[in-house]
C-alpha positions as a Markdown table, in Angstrom:
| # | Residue | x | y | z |
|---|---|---|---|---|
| 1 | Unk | 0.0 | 0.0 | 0.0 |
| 2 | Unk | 1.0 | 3.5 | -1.0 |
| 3 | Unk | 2.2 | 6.1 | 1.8 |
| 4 | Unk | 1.9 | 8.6 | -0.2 |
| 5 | Unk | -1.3 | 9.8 | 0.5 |
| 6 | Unk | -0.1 | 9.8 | 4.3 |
| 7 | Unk | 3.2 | 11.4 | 3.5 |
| 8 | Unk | 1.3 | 14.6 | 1.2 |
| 9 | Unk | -1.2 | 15.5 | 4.4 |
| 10 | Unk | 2.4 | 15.9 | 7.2 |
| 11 | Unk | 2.5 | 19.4 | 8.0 |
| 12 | Unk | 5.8 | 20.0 | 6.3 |
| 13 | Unk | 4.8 | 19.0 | 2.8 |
| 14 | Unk | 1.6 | 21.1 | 3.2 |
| 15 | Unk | 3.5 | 24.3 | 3.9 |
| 16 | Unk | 5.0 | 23.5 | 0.9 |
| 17 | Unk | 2.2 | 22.9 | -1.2 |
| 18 | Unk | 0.5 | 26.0 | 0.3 |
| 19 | Unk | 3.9 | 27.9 | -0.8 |
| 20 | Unk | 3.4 | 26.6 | -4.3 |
| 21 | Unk | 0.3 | 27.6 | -4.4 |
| 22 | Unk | 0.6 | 31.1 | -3.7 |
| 23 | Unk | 3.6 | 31.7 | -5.7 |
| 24 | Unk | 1.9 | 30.2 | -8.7 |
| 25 | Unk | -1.3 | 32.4 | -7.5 |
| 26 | Unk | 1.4 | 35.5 | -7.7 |
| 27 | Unk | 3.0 | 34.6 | -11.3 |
| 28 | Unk | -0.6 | 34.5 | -12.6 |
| 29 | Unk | -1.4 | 38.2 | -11.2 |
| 30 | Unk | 2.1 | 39.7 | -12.6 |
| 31 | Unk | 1.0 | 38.1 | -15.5 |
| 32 | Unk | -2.8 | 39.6 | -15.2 |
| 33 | Unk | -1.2 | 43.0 | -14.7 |
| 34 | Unk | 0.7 | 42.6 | -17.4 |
| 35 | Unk | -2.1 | 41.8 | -19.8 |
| 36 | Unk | -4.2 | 44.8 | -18.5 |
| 37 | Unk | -1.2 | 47.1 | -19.1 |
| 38 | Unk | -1.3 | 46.0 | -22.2 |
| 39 | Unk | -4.3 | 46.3 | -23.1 |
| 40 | Unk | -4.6 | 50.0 | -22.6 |
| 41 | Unk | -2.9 | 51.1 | -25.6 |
| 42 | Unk | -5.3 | 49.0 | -27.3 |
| 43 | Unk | -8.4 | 50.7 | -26.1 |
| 44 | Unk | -6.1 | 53.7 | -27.1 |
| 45 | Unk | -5.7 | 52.8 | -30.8 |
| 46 | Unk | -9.0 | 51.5 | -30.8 |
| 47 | Unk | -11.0 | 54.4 | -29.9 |
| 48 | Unk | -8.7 | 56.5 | -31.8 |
| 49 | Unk | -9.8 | 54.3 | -35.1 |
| 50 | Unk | -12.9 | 54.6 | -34.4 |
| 51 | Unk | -12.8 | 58.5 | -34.1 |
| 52 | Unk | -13.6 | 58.5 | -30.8 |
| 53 | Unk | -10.5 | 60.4 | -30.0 |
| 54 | Unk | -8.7 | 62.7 | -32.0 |
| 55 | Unk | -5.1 | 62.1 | -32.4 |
| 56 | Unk | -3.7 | 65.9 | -32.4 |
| 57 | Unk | -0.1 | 66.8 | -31.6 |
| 58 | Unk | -0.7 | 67.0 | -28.5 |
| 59 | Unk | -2.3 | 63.4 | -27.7 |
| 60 | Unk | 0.6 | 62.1 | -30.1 |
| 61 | Unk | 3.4 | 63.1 | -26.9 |
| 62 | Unk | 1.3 | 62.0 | -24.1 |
| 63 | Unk | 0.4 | 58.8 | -26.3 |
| 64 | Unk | 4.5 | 58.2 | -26.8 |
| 65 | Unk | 4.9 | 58.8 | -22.8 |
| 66 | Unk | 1.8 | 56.0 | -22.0 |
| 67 | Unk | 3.6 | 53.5 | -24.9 |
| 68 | Unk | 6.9 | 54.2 | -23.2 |
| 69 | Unk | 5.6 | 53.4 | -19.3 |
| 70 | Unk | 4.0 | 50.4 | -20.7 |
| 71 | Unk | 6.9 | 49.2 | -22.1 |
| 72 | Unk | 9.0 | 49.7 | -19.3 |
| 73 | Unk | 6.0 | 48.4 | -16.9 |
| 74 | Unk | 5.0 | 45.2 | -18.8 |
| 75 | Unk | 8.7 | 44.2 | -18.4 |
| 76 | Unk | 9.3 | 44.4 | -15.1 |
| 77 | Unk | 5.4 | 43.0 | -14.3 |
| 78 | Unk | 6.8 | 39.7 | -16.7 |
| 79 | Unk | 10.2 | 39.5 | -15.0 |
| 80 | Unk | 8.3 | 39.4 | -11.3 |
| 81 | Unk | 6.0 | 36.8 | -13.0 |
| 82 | Unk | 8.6 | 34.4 | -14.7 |
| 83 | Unk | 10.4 | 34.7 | -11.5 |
| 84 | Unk | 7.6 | 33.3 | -9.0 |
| 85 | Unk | 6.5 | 30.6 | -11.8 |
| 86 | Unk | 10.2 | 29.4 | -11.1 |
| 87 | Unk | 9.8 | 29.6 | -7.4 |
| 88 | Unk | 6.6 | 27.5 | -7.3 |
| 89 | Unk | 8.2 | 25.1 | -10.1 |
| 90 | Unk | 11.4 | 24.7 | -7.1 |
| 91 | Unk | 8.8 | 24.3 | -4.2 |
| 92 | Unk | 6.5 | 21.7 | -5.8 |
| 93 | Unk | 9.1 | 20.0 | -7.3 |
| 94 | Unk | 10.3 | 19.6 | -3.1 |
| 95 | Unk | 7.0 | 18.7 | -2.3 |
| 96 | Unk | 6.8 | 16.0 | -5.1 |
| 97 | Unk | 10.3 | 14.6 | -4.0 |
| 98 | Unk | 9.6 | 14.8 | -0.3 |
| 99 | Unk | 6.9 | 12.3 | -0.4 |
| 100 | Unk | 8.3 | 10.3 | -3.5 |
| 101 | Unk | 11.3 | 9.5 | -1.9 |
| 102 | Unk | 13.4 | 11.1 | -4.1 |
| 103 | Unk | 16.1 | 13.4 | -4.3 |
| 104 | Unk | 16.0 | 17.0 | -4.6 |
| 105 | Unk | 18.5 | 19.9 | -5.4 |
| 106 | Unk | 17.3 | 23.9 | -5.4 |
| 107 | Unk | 17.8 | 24.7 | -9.1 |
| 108 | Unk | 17.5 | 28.4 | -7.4 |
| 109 | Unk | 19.1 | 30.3 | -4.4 |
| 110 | Unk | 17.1 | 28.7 | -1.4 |
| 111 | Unk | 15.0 | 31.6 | 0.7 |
| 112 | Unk | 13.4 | 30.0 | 3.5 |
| 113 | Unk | 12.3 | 33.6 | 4.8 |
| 114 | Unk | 10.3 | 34.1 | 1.3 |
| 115 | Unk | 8.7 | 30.5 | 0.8 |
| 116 | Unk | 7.6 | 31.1 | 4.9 |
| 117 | Unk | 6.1 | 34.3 | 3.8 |
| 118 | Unk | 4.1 | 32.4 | 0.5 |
| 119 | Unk | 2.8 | 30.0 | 2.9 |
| 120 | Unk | 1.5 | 32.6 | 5.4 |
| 121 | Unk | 0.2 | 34.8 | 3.0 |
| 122 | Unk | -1.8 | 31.3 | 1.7 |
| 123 | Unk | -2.8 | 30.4 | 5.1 |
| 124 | Unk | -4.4 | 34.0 | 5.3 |
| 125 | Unk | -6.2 | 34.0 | 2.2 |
| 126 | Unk | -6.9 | 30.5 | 1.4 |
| 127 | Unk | -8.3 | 27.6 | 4.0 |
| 128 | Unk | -5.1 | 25.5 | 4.1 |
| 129 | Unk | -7.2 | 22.2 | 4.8 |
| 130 | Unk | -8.6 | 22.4 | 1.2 |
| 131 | Unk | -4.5 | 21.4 | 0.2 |
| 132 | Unk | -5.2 | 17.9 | 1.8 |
| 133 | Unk | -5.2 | 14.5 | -0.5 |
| 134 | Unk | -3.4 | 17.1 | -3.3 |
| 135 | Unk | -2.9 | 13.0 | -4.9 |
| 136 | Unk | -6.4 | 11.2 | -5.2 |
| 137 | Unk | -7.0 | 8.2 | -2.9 |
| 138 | Unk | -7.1 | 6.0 | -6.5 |
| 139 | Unk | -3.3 | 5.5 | -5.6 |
| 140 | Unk | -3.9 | 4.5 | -2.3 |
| 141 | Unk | -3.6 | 0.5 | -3.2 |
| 142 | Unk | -0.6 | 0.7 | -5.5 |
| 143 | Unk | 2.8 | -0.3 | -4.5 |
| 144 | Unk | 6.4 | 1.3 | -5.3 |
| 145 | Unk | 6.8 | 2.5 | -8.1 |
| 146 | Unk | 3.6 | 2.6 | -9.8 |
| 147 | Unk | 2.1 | 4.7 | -6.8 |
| 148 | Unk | 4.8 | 7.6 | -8.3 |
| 149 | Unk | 4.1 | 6.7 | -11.6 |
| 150 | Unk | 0.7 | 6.9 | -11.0 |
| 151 | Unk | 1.1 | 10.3 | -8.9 |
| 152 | Unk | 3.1 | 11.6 | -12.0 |
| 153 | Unk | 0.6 | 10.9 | -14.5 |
| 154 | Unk | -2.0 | 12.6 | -12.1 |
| 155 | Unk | 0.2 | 15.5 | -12.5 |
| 156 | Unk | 0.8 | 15.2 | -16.5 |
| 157 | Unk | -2.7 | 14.4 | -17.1 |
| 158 | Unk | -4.4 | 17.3 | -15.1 |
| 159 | Unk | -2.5 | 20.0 | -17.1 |
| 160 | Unk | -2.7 | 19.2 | -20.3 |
| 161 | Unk | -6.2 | 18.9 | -20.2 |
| 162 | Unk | -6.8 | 22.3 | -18.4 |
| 163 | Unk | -4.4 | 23.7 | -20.7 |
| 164 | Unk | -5.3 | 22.4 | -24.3 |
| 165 | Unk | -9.0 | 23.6 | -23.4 |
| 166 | Unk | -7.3 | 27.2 | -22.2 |
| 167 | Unk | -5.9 | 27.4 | -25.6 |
| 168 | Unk | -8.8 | 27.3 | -27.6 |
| 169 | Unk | -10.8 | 29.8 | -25.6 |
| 170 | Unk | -7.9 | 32.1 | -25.6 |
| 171 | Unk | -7.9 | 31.6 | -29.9 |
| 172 | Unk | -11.5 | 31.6 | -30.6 |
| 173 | Unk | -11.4 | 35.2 | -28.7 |
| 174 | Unk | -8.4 | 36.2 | -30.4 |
| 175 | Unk | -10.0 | 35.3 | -33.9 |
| 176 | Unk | -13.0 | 37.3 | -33.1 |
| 177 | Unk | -11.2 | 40.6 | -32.0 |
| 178 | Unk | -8.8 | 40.5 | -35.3 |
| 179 | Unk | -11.8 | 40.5 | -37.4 |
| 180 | Unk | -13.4 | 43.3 | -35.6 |
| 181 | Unk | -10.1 | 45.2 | -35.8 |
| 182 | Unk | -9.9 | 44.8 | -39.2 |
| 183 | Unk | -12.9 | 46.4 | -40.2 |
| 184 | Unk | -11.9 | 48.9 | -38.2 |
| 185 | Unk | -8.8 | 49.2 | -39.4 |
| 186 | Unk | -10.1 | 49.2 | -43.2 |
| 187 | Unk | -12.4 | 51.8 | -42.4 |
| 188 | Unk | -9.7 | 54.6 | -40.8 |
| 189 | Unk | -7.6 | 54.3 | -43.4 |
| 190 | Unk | -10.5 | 54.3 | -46.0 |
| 191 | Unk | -12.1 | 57.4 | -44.1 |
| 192 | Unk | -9.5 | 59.3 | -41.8 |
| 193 | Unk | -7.6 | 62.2 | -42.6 |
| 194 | Unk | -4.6 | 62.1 | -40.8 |
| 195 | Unk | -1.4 | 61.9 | -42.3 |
| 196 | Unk | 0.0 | 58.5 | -43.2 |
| 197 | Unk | 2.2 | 58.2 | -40.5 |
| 198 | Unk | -0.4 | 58.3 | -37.8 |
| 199 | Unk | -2.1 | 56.2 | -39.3 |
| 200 | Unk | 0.5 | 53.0 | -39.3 |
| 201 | Unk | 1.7 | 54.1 | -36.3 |
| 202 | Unk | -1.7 | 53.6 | -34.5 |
| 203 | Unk | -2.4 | 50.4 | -36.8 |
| 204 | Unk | 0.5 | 49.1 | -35.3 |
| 205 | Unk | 0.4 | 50.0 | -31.7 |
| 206 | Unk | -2.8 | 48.0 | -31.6 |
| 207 | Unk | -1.7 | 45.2 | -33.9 |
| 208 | Unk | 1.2 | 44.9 | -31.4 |
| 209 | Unk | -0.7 | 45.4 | -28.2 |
| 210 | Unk | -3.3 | 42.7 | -29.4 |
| 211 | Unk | -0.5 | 40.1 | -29.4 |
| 212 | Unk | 0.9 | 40.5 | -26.1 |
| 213 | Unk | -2.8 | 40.8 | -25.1 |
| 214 | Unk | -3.3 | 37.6 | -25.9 |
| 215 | Unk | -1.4 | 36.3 | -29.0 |
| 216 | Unk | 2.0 | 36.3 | -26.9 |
| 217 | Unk | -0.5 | 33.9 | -23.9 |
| 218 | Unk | -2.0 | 32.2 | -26.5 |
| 219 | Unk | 2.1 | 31.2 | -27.8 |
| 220 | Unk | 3.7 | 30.8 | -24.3 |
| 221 | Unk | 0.8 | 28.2 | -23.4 |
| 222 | Unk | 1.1 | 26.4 | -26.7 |
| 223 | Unk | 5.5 | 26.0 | -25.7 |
| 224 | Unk | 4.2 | 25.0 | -22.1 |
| 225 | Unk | 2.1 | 22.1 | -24.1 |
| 226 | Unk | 5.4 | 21.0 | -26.2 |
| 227 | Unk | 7.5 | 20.9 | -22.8 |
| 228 | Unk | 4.2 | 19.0 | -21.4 |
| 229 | Unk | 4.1 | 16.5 | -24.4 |
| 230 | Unk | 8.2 | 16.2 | -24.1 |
| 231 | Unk | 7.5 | 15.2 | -20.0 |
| 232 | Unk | 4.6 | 12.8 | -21.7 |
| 233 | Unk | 6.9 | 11.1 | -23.5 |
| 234 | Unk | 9.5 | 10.4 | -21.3 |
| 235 | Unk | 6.5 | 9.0 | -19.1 |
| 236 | Unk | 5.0 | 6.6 | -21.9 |
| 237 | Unk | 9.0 | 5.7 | -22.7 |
| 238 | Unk | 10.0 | 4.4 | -18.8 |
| 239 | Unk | 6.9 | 3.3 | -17.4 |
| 240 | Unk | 6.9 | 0.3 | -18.7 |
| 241 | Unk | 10.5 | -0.3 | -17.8 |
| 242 | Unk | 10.2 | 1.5 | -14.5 |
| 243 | Unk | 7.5 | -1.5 | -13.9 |
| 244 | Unk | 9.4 | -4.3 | -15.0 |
| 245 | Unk | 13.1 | -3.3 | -13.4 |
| 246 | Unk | 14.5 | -5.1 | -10.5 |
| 247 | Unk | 16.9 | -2.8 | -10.0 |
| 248 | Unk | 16.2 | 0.0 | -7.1 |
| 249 | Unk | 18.5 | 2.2 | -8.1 |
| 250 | Unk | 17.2 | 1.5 | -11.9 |
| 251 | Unk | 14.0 | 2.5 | -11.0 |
| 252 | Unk | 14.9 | 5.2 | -9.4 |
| 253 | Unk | 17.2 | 7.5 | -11.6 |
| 254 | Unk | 14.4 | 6.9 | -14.1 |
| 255 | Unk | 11.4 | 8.5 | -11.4 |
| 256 | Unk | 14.1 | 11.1 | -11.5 |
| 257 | Unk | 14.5 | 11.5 | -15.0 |
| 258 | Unk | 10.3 | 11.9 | -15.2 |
| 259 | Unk | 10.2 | 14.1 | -12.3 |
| 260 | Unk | 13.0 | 16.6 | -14.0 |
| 261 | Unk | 10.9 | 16.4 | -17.2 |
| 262 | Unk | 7.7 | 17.8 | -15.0 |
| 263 | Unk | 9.9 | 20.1 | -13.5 |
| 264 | Unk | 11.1 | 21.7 | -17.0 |
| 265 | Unk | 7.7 | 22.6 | -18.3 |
| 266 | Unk | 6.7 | 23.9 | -14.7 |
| 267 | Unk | 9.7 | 25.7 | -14.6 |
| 268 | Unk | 9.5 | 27.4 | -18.1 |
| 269 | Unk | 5.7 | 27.3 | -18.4 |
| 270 | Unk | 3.1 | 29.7 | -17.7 |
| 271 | Unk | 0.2 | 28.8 | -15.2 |
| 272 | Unk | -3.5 | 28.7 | -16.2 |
| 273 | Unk | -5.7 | 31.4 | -14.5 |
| 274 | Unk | -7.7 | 29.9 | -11.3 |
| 275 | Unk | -10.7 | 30.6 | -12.9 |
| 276 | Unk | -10.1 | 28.3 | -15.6 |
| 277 | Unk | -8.9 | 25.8 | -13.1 |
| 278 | Unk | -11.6 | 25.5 | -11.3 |
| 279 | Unk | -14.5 | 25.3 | -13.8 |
| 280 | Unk | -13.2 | 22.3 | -15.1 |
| 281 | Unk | -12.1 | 20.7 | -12.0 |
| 282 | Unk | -14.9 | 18.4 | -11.3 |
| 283 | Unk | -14.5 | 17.1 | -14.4 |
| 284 | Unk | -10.8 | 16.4 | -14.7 |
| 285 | Unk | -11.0 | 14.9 | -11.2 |
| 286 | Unk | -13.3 | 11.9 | -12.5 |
| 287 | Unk | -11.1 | 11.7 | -15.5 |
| 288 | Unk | -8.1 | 11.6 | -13.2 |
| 289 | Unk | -8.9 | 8.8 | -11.4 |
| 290 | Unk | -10.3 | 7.0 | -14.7 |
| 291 | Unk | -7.0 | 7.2 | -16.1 |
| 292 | Unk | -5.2 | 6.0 | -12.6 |
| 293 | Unk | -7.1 | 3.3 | -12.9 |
| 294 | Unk | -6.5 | 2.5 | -16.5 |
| 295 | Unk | -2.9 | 3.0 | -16.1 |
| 296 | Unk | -1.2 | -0.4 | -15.4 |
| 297 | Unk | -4.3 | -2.7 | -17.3 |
């Protein structure tokens, strides 16, 4: 019988879950800020081709000045958010190896001070007892090493399905607000009077804005799913030797090698907002356990 279901509930491990949590939940608000930054010299652009504002001199140096703040903005907000993702990748990846036995190295300066502060800002926001049975109890009667396997593909399965769905809302949204755009676009240049260069200027501040809107989400989640299908395969390629070894230390270095693959895409990934999460989570829950219970028939 697995202990890993005991091992995930011990105070320790749920600190660091907690920990994970909330730095994840901080990469995806950098990252929200970032995308409302962004957005604003879209609305700009937009109302401007649409003639809701004019674009004198004068709006043309306080519009430079607002392009220029977001710019400088939108790269420190993505910098703070790419730098909690990594923090939460190092902190689950402890949790994962503290109760799969495994070892574990910081990939990143160790800051005990920070990671305590995550899981007290958690603990204050969030009901910490929700964190409990983070593995479902399908892996409860499994033995080393399909109860990490199993755990693993809990982890590889649950992602990929959140994200590929992600993906297509983000496209079908992006699809619908390019078309709109460029009937707008067709119709200030058809009908506007200002001088050319205004005109492609503002065409491509929100052509450009409209891609880190969403175009530049829509890309980093489709590189998360190639570093997710790369983990995938390095599952589908050892489990079956993982299964048959005899060899402990075999078996292990390939858990290792699986667990660094999941690590890589966390790492260099982007998270999917909560509110995605949790509309689908009943669902992939049921689906989760399906496929734990599939996995070694």
């Amino acid at each position: 019988m697995s202990n890993i279901l005991y091992k995930q509930n011990l105070e320790e491990n749920l600190r660091l879950l907690a920990a994970q949590r909330q730095s994840y939940n901080e990469a995806k608000l950098y990252r929200s800020g970032y995308r409302i930054l962004v957005f604003v010299p879209f609305l700009i652009s937009f109302l401007v081709l649409n003639s809701y504002i004019d674009a004198t001199d004068q709006y043309s140096v306080l519009r430079f000045l607002i392009d220029l703040f977001v710019l400088v903005m939108g790269g420190f907000l993505m910098k703070k958010s790419s730098q909690y993702q990594i923090l939460g990748a190092n902190i689950q990846q402890k949790f994962d190896t503290n109760i799969f036995d495994l070892s574990f190295e910081w990939k990143i300066k160790q800051d005990k001070t920070e990671i305590e502060h995550l899981y007290c800002k958690h603990k204050k926001d969030e009901n910490i007892e929700k964190l409990r049975n983070w593995y479902n109890d399908e892996i409860q009667n499994l033995t080393y090493p399909k109860d990490i396997l199993a755990a693993q593909k809990q982890n590889l399965f649950w992602t990929d399905s959140v994200r590929k769905d992600y993906i297509l809302f983000n496209v079908l949204i992006f699809i619908s607000l390019l078309i709109f755009i460029a009937l707008s676009i067709f119709m200030f240049i058809t009908y506007s009077e200002y001088p050319m260069w205004k005109k492609i200027y503002e065409i491509f501040v929100i052509l450009l804005s409209l891609y880190f809107f969403l175009g530049e989400n829509i890309l980093s989640n489709y590189k998360t799913i190639v570093l997710l299908e790369n983990a995938n395969k390095k599952f589908s390629a050892l489990q079956k030797h993982i299964v048959d070894s005899d060899d402990p230390k075999c078996i292990n270095n390939m858990l290792k090698d699986i667990q660094e693959e999941i690590f890589e895409y966390r790492q260099h990934g982007v998270s999917v907002p909560n509110y995605y999460d949790r509309m689908k989570k009943f669902k992939l829950e049921s689906s989760s356990r399906r496929i734990i219970r599939d996995l070694f028939n």
